[in-house]
Backbone bond lengths (Angstrom), bond angles and torsions (degrees), N, CA, C in turn:
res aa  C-N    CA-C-N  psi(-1)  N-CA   C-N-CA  omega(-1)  CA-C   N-CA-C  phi
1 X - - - 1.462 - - 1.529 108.68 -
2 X 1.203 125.14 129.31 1.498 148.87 -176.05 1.845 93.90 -70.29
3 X 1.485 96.25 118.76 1.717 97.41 154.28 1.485 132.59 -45.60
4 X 1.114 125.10 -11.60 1.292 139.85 161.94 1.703 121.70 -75.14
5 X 1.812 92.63 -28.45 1.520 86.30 173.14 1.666 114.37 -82.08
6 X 0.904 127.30 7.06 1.871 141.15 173.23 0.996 119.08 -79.23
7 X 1.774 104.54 -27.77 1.908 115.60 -177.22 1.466 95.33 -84.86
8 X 1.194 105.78 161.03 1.893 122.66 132.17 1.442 105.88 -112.51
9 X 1.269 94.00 162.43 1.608 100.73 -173.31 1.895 97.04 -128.16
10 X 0.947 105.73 -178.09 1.785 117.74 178.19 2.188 108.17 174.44
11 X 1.257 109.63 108.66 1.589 114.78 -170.99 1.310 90.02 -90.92
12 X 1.242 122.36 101.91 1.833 117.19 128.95 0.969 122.00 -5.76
13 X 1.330 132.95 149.35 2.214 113.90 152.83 1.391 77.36 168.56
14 X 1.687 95.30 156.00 1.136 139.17 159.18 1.529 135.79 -88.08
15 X 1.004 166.75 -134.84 1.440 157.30 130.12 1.462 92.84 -137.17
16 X 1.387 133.80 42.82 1.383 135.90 -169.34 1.843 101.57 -154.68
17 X 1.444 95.17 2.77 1.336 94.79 -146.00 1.491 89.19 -114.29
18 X 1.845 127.67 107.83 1.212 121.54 169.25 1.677 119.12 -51.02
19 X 1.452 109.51 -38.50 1.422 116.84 -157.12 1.774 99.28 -75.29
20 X 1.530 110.36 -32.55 1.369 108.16 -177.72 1.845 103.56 -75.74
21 X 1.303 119.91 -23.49 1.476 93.94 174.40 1.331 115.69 -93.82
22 X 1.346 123.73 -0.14 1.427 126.39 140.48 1.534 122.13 -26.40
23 X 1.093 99.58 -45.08 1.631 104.65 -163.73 1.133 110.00 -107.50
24 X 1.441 130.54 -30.92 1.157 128.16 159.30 1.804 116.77 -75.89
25 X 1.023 124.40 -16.50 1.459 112.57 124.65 1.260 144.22 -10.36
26 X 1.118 105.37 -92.33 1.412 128.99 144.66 1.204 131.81 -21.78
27 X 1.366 120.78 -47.08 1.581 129.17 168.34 1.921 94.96 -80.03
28 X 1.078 118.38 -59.29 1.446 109.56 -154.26 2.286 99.50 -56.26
29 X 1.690 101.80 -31.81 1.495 77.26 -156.40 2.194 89.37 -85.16
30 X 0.898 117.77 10.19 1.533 119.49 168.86 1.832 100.68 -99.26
31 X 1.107 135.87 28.68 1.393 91.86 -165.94 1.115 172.50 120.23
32 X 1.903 106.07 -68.68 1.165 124.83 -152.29 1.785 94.49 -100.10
33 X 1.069 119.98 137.69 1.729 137.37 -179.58 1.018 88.89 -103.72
34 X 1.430 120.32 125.99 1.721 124.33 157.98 1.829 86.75 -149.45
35 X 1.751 104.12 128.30 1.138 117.97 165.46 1.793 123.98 -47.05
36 X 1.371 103.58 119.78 1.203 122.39 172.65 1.489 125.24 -70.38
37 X 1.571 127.93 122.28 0.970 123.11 165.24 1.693 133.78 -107.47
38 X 0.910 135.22 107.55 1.350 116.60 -177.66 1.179 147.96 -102.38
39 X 1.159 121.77 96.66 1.627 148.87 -147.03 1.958 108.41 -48.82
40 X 1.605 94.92 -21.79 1.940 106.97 177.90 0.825 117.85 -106.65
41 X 1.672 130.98 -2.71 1.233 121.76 -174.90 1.825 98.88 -137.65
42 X 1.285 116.78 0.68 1.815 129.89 176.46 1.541 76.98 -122.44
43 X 1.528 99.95 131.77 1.630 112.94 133.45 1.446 127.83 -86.68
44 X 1.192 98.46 -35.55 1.449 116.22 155.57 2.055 114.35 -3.54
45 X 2.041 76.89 -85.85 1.803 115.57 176.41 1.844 100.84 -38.45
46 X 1.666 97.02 -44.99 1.594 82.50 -142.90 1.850 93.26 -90.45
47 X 1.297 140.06 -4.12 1.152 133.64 162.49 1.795 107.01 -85.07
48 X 1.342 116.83 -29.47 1.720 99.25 166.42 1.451 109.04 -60.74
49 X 1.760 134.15 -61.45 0.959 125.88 173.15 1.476 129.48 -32.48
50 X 1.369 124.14 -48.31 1.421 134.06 167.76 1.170 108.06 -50.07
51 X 1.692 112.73 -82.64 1.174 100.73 -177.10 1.794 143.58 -65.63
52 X 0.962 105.70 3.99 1.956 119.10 -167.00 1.691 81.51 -125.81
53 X 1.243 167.39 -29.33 1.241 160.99 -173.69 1.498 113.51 -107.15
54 X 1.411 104.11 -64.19 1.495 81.99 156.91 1.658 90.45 143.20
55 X 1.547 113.22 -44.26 1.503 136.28 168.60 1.210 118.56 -131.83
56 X 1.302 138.41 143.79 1.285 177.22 103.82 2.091 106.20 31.43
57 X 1.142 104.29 -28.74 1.492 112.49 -172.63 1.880 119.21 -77.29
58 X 1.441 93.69 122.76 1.457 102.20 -178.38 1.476 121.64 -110.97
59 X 0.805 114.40 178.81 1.343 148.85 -24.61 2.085 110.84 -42.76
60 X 1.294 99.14 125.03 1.313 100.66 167.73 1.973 114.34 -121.96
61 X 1.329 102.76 139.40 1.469 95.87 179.70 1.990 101.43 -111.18
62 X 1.038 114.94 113.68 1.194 146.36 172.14 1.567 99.92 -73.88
63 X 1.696 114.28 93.11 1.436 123.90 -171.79 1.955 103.49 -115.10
64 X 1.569 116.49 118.11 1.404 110.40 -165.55 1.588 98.58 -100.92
65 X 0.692 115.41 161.07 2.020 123.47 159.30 1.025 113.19 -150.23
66 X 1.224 140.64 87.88 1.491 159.08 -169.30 1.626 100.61 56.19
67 X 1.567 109.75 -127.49 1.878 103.61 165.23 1.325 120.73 -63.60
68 X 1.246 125.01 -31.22 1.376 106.06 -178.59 1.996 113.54 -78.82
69 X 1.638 95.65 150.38 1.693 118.77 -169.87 1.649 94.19 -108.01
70 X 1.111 128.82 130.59 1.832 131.78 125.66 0.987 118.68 -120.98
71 X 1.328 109.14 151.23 1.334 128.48 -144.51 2.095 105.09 -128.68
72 X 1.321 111.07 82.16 1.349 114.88 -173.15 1.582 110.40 -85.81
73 X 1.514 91.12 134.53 1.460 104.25 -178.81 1.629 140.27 -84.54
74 X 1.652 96.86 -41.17 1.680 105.59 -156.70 1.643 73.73 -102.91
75 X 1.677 89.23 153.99 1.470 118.68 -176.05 1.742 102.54 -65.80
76 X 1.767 110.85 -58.97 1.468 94.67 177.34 1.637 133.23 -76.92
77 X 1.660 120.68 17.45 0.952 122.14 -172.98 1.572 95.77 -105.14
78 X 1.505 121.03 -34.60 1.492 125.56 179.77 2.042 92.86 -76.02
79 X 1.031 128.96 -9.35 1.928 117.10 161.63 1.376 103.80 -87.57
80 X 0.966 104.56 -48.03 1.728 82.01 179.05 1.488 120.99 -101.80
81 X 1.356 128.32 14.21 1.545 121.49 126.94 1.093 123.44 -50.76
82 X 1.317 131.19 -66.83 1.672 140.86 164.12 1.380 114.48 -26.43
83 X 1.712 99.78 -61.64 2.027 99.76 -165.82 1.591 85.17 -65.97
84 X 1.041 170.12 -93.06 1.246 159.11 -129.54 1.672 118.47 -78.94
85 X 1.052 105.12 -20.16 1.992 96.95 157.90 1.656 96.61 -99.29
86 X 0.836 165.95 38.50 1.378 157.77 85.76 1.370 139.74 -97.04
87 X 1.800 94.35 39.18 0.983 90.25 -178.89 1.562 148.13 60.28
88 X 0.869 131.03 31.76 1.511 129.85 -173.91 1.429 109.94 -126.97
């Protein structure tokens, strides 16, 4: 079993948001499916982000491992978290 299968994942994003299609970029030309959330069109999204992150700013990658939550911020630190738990 792949260390990646231990995470859940969940992407923040905007559709306003250059840095979030950066990264979803990134996932689409690798591949990689990680559930989308959207912080402008879910209120839902955008009070989990607030409250479990801390601020409102996306792209955020929402990384789980059993109970514990982190909450990643910058667009090129959530690509190369990803390319290295899946490998790429």
């Amino acid at each position: 079993m792949s260390e990646a299968n231990l995470e859940s994942y969940q992407l923040f994003k905007t559709d306003l948001c250059g840095f979030c299609y950066r990264v979803r970029g990134f996932m689409e030309q690798h591949g990689i499916d990680i559930p989308l959330r959207d912080t402008n069109q879910d209120p839902e999204a955008f009070r989990e982000l607030l409250q479990g992150g801390g601020r409102t700013t996306v792209p955020c990658l929402r990384i789980q491992r059993g109970e514990e939550v982190e909450w990643m911020f910058e667009s090129m630190d959530i690509i190369r978290y990803i390319a290295g738990k899946f490998g790429v």
